[in-house]
N, CA, C and O atoms as a MOPAC input file, in Angstrom:
PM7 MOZYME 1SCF
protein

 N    133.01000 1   140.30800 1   167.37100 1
 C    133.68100 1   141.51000 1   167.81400 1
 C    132.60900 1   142.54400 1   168.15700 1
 O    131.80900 1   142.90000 1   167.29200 1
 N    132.56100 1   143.20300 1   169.82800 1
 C    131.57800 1   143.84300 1   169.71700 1
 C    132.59200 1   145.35500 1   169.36000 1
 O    133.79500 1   145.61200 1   169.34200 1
 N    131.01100 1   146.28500 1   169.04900 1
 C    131.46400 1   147.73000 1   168.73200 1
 C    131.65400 1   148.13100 1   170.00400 1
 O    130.99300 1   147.67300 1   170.93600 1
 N    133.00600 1   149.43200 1   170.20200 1
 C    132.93900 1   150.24900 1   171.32500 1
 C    132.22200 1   150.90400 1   171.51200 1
 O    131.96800 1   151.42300 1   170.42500 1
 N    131.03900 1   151.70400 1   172.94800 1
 C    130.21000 1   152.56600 1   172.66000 1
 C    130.83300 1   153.82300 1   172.06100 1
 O    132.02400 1   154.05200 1   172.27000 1
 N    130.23000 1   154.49100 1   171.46700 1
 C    130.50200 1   155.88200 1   170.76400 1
 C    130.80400 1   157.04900 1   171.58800 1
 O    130.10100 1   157.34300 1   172.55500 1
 N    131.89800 1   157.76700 1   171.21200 1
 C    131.78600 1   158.97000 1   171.94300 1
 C    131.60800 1   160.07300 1   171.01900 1
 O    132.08700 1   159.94600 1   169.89200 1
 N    131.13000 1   160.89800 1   171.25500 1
 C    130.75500 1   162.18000 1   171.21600 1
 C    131.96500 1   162.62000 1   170.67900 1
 O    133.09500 1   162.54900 1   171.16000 1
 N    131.44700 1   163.24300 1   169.25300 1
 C    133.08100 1   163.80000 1   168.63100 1
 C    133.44600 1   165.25100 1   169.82100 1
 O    134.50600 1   165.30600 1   170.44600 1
 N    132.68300 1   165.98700 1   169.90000 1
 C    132.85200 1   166.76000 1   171.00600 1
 C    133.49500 1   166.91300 1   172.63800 1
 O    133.69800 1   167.79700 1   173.47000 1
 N    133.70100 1   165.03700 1   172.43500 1
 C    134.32000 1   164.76500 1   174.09300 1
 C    135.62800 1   164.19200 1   173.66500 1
 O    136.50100 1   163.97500 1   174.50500 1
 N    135.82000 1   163.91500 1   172.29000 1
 C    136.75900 1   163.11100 1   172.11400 1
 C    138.10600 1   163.80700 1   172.05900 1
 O    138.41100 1   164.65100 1   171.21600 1
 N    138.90200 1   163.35700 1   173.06900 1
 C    140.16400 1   163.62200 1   173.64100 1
 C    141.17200 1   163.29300 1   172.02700 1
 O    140.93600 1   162.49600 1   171.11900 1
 N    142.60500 1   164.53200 1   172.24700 1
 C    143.45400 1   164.01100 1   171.77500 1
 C    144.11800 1   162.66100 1   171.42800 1
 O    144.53900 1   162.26400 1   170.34200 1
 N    144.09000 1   161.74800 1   173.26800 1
 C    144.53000 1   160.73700 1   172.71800 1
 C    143.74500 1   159.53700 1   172.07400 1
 O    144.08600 1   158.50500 1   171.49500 1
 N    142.64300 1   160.06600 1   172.39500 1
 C    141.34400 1   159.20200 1   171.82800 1
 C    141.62700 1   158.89600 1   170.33200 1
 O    141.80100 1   157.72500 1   169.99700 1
 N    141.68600 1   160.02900 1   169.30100 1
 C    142.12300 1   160.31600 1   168.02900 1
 C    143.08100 1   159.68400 1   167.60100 1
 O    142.91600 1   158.84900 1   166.71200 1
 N    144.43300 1   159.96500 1   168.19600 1
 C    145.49600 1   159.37500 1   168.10600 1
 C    145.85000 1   157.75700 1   168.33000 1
 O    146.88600 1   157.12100 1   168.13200 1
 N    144.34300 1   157.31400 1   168.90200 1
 C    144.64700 1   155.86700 1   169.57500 1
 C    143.78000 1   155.41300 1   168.08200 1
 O    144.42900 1   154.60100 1   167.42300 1
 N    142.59900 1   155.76000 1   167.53500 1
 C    141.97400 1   155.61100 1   166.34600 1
 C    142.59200 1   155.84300 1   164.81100 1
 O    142.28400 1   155.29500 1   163.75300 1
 N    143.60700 1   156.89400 1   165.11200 1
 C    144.76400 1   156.77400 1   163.88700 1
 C    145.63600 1   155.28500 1   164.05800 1
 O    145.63800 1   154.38600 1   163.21700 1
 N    146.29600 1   155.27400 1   165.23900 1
 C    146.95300 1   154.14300 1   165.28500 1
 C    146.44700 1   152.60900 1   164.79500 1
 O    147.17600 1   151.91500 1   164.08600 1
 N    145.36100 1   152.23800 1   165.16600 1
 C    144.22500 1   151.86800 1   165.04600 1
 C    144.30800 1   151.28200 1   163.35300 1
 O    144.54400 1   150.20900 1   162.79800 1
 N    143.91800 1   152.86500 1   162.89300 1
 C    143.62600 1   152.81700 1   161.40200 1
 C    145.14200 1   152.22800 1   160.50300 1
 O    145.10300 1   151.40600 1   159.58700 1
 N    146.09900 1   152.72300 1   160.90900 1
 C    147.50800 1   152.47800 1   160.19800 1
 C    147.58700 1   151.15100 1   160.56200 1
 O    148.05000 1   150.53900 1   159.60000 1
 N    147.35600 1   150.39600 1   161.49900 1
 C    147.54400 1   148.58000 1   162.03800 1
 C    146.60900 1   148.23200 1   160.62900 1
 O    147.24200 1   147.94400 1   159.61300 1
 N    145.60500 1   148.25100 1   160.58900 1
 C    144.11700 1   147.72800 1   159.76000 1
 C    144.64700 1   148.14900 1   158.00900 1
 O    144.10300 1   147.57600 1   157.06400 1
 N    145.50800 1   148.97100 1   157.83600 1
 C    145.81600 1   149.76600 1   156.41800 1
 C    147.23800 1   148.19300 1   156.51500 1
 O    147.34000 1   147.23300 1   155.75100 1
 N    147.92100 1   148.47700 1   157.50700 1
 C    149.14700 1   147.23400 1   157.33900 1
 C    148.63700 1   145.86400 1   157.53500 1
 O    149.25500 1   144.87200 1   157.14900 1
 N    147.84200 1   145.83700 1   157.96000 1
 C    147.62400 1   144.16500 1   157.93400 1
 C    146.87200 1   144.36500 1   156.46900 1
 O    147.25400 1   143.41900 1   155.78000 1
 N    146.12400 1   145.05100 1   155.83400 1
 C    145.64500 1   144.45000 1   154.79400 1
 C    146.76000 1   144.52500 1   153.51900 1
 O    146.63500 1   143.83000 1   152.51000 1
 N    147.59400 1   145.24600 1   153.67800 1
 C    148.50900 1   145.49300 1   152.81800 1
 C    149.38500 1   144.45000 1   153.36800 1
 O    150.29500 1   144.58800 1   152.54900 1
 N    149.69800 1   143.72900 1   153.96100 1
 C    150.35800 1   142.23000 1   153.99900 1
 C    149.67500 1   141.16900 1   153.65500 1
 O    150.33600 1   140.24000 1   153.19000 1
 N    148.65000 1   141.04900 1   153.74000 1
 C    147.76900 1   139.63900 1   153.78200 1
 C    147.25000 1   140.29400 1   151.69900 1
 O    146.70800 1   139.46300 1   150.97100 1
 N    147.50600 1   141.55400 1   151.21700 1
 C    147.58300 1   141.53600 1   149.38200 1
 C    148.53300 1   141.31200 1   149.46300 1
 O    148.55300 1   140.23400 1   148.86900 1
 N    149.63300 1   141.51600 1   149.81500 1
 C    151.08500 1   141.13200 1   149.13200 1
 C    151.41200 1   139.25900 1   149.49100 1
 O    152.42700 1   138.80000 1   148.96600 1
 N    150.33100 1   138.06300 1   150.56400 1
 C    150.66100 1   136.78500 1   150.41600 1
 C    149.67500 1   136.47800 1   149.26100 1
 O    149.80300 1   135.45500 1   148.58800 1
 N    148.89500 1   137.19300 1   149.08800 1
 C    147.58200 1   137.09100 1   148.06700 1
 C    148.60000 1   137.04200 1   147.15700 1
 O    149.04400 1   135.90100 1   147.03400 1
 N    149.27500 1   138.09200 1   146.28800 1
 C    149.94500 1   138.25800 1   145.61100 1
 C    151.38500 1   137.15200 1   145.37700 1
 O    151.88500 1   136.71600 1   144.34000 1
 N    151.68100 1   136.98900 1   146.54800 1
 C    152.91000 1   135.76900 1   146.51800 1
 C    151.98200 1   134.20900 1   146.04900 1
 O    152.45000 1   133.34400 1   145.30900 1
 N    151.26000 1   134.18600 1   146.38600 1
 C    150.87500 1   132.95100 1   145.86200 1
 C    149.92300 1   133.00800 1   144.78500 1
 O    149.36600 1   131.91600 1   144.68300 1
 N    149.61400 1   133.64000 1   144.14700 1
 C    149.39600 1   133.65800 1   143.32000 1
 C    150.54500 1   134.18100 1   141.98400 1
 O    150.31900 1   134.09700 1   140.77700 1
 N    151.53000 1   134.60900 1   142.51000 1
 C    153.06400 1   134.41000 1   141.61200 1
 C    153.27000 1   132.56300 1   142.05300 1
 O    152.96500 1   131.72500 1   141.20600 1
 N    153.60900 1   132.29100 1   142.92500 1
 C    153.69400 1   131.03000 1   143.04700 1
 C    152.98700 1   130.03100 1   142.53900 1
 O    153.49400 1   128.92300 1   142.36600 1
 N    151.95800 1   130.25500 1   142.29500 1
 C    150.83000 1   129.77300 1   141.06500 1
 C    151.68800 1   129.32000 1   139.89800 1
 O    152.26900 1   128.31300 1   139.49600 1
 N    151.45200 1   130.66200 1   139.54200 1
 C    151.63200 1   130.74000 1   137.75200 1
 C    153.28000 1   130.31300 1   137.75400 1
 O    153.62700 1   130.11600 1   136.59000 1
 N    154.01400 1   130.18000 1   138.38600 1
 C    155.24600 1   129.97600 1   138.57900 1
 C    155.39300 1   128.57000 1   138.28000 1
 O    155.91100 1   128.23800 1   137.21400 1
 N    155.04500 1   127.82700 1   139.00200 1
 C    154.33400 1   126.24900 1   139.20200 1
 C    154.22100 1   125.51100 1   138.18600 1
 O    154.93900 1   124.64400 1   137.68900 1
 N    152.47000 1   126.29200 1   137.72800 1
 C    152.35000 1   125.61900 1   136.36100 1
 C    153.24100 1   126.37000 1   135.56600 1
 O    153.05200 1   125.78200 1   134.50000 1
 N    154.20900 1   127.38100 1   135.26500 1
 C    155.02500 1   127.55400 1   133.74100 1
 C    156.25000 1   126.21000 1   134.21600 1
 O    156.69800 1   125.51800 1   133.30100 1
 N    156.57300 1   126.02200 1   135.23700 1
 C    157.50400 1   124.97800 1   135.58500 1
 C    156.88800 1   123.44800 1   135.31200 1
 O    157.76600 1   122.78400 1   134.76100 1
 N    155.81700 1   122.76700 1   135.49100 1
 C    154.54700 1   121.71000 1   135.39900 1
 C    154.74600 1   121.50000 1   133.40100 1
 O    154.89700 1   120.43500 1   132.80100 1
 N    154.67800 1   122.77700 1   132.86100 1
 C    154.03700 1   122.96800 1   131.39400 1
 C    156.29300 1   122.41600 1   130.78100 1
 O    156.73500 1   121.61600 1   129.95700 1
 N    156.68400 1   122.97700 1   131.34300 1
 C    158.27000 1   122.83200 1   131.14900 1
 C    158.61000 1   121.12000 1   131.09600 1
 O    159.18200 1   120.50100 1   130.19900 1
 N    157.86400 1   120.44200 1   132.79500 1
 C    158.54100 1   119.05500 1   132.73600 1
 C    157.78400 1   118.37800 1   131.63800 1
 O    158.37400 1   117.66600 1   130.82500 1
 N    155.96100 1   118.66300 1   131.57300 1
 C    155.41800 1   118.02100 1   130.13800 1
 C    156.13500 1   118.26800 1   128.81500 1
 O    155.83200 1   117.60300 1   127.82500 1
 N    157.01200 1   119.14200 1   128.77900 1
 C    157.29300 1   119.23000 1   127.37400 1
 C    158.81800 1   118.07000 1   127.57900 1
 O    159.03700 1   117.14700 1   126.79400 1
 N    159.51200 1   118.32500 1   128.51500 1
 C    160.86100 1   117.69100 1   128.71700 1
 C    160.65300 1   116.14200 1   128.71500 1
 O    161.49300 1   115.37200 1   128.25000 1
 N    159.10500 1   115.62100 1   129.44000 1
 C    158.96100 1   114.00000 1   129.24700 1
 C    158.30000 1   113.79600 1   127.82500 1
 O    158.22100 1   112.65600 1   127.36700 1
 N    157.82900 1   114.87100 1   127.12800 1
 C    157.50200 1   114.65000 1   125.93100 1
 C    158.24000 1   114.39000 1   124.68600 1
 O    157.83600 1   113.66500 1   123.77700 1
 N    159.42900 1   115.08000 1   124.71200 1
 C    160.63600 1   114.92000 1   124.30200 1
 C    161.66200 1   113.43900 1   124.40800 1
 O    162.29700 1   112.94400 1   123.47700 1
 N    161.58300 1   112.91100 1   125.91600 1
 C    162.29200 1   111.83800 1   126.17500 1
 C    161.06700 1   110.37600 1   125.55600 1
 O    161.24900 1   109.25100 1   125.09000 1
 N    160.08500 1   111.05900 1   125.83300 1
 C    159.03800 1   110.00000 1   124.85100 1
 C    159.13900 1   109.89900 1   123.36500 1
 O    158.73900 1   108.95700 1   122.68100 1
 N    159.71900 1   110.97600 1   122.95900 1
 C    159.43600 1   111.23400 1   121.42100 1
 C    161.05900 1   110.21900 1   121.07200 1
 O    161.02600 1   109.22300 1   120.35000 1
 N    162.14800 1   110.64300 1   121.63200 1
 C    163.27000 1   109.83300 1   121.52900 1
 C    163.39300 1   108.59500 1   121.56700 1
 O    163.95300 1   107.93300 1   120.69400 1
 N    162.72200 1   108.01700 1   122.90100 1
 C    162.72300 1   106.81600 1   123.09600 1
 C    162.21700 1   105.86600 1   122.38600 1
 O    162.68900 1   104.73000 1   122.41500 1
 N    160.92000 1   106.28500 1   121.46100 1
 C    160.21000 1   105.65700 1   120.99800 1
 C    160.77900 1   105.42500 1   119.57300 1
 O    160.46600 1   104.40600 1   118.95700 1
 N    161.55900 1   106.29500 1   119.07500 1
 C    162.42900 1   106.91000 1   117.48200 1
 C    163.76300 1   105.78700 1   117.95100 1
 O    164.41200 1   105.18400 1   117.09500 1
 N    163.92400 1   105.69700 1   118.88900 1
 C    165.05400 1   104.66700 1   119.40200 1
 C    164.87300 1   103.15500 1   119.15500 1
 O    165.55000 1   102.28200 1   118.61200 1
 N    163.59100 1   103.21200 1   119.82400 1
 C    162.84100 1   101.92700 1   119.85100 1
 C    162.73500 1   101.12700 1   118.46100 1
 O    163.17200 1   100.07400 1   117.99700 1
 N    161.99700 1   102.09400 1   118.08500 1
 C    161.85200 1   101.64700 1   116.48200 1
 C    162.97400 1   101.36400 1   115.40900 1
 O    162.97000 1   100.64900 1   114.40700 1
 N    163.75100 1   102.02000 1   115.86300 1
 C    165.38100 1   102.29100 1   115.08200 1
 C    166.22700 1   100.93800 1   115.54000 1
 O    167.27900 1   100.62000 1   114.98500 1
 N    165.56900 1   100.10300 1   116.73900 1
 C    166.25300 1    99.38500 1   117.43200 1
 C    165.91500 1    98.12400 1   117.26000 1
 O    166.83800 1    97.34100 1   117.48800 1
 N    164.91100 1    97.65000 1   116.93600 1
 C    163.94300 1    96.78000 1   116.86200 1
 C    164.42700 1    95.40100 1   116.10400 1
 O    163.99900 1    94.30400 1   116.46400 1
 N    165.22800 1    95.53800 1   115.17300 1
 C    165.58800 1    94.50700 1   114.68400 1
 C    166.55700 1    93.86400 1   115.29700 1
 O    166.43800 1    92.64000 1   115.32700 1
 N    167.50400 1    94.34300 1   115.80600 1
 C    168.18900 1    93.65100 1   116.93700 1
 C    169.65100 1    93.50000 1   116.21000 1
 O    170.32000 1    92.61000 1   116.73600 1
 N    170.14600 1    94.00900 1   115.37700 1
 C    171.02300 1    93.22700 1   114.24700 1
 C    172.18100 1    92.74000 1   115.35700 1
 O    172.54700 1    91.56500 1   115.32300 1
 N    172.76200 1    93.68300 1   116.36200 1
 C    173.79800 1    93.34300 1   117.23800 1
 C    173.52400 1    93.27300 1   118.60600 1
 O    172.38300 1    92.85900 1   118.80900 1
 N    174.25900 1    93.56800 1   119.77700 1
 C    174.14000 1    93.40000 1   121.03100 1
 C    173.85000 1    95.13600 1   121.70700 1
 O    173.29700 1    95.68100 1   122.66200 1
 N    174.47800 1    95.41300 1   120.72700 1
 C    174.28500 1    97.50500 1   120.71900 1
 C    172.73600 1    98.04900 1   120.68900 1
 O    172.06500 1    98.86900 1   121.31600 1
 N    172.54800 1    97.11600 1   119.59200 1
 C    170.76000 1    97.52500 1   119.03400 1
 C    170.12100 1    96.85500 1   119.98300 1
 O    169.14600 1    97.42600 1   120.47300 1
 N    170.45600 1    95.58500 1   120.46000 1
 C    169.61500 1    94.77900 1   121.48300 1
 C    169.60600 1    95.62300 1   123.18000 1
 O    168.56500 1    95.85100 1   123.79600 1
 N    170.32600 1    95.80600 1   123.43900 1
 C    170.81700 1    96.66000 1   124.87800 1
 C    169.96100 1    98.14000 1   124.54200 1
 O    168.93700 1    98.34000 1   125.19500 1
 N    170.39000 1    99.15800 1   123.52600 1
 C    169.49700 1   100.22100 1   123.11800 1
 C    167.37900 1    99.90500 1   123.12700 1
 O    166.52900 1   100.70700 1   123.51300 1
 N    167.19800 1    98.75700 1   122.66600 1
 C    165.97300 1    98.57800 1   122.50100 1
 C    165.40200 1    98.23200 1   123.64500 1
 O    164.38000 1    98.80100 1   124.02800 1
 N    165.99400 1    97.24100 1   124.34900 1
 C    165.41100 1    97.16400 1   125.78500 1
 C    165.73800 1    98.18200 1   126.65000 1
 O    165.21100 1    98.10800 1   127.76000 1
 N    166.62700 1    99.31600 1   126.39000 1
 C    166.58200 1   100.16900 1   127.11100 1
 C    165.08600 1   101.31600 1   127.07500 1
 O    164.45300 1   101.89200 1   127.95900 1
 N    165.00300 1   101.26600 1   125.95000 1
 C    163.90700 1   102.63600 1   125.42200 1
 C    162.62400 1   101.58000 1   126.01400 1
 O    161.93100 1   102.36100 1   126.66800 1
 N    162.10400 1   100.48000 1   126.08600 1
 C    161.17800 1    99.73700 1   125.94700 1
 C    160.79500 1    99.99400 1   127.60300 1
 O    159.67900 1   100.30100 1   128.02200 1
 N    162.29700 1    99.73800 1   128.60100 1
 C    162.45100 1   100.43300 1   130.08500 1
 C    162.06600 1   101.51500 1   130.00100 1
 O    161.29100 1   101.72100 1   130.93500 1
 N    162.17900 1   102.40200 1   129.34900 1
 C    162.09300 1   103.88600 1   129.83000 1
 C    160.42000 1   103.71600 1   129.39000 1
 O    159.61300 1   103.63600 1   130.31600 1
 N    160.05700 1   103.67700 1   128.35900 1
 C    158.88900 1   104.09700 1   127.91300 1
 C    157.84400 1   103.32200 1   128.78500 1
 O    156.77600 1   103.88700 1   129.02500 1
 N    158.12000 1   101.85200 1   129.35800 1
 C    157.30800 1   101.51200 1   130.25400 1
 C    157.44800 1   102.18700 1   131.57600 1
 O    156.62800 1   101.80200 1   132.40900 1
 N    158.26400 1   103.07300 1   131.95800 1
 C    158.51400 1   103.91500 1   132.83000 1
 C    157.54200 1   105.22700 1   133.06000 1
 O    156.82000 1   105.57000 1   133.99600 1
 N    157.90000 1   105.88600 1   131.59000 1
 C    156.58800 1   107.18900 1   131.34900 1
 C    155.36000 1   106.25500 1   131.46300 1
 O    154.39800 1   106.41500 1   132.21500 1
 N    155.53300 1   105.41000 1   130.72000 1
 C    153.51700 1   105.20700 1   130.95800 1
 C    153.33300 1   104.76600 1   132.31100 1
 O    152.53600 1   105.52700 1   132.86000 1
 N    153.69200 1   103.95000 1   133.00700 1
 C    153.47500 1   103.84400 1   134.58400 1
 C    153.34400 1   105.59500 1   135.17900 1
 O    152.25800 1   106.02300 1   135.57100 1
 N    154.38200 1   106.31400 1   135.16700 1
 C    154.01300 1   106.59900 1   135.78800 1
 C    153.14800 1   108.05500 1   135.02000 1
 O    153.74500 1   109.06900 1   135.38000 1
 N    152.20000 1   108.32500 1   134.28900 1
 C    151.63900 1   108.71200 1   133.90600 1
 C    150.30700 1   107.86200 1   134.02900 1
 O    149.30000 1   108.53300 1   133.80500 1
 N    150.16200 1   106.99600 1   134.22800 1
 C    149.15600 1   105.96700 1   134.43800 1
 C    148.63900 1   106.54100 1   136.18300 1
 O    147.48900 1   106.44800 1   136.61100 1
 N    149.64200 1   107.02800 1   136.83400 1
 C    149.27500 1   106.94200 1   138.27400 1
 C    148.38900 1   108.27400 1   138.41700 1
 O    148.45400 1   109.30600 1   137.74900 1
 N    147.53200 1   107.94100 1   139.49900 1
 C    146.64200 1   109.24200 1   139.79000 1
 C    147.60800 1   110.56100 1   140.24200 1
 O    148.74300 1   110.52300 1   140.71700 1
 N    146.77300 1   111.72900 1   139.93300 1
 C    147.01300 1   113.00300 1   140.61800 1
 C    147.15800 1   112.86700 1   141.75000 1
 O    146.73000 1   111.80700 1   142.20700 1
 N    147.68600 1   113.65800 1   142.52700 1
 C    147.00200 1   113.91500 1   144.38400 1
 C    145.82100 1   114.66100 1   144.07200 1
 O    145.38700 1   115.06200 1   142.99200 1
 N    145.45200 1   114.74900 1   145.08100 1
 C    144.07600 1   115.59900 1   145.35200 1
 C    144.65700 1   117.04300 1   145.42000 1
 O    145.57700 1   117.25100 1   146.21200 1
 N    144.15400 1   118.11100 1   144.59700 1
 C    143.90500 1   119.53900 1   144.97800 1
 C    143.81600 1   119.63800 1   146.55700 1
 O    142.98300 1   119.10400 1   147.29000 1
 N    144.80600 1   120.39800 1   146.87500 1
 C    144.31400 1   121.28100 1   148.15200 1
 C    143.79500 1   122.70400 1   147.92400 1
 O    143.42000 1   123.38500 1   148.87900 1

């Protein structure tokens, strides 16, 4: 971006001024939009991970069950306990797959 040559505060016309206020209020609003996406995404951030920190606790929970199931299930005495045990044994090989799988990459 080159600079405009300078004028002479002494030559400088009304609308000259007025074209340099205008000027100034564009440069005051664009930066005051481009803090407020600063600001949106960075709410969108922290938004994210408190939602991220929510599903770890919710698969932590269905892990903690499944596994209290599992164990509770294990002997097999009926067709109830047998169906329940291979169910939790499904699920839990479920969390670990897919906890086993990579991240994406950070953008």
């Amino acid at each position: 971006m080159t600079t405009p040559a300078r004028i002479p505060l002494d030559e400088m016309t009304s609308d000259a001024l007025d074209q340099l206020y205008t000027e100034l209020e564009e440069l005051r609003l664009l930066i005051r939009m481009k803090d407020g996406m600063h600001r949106s995404a960075e709410t969108e951030v922290t938004e994210l991970h408190a939602r991220a920190k929510q599903a770890e606790a919710a698969i932590e929970r269905v892990r903690t069950l499944t596994t209290a199931t599992r164990n509770a299930t294990s002997a097999g005495r009926n067709d109830w306990q047998i169906g329940q045990h291979d169910l939790a044994i499904t699920i839990l090989a479920a969390l670990d797959e897919h906890q086993e799988q990579p991240s994406p990459p950070a953008t």
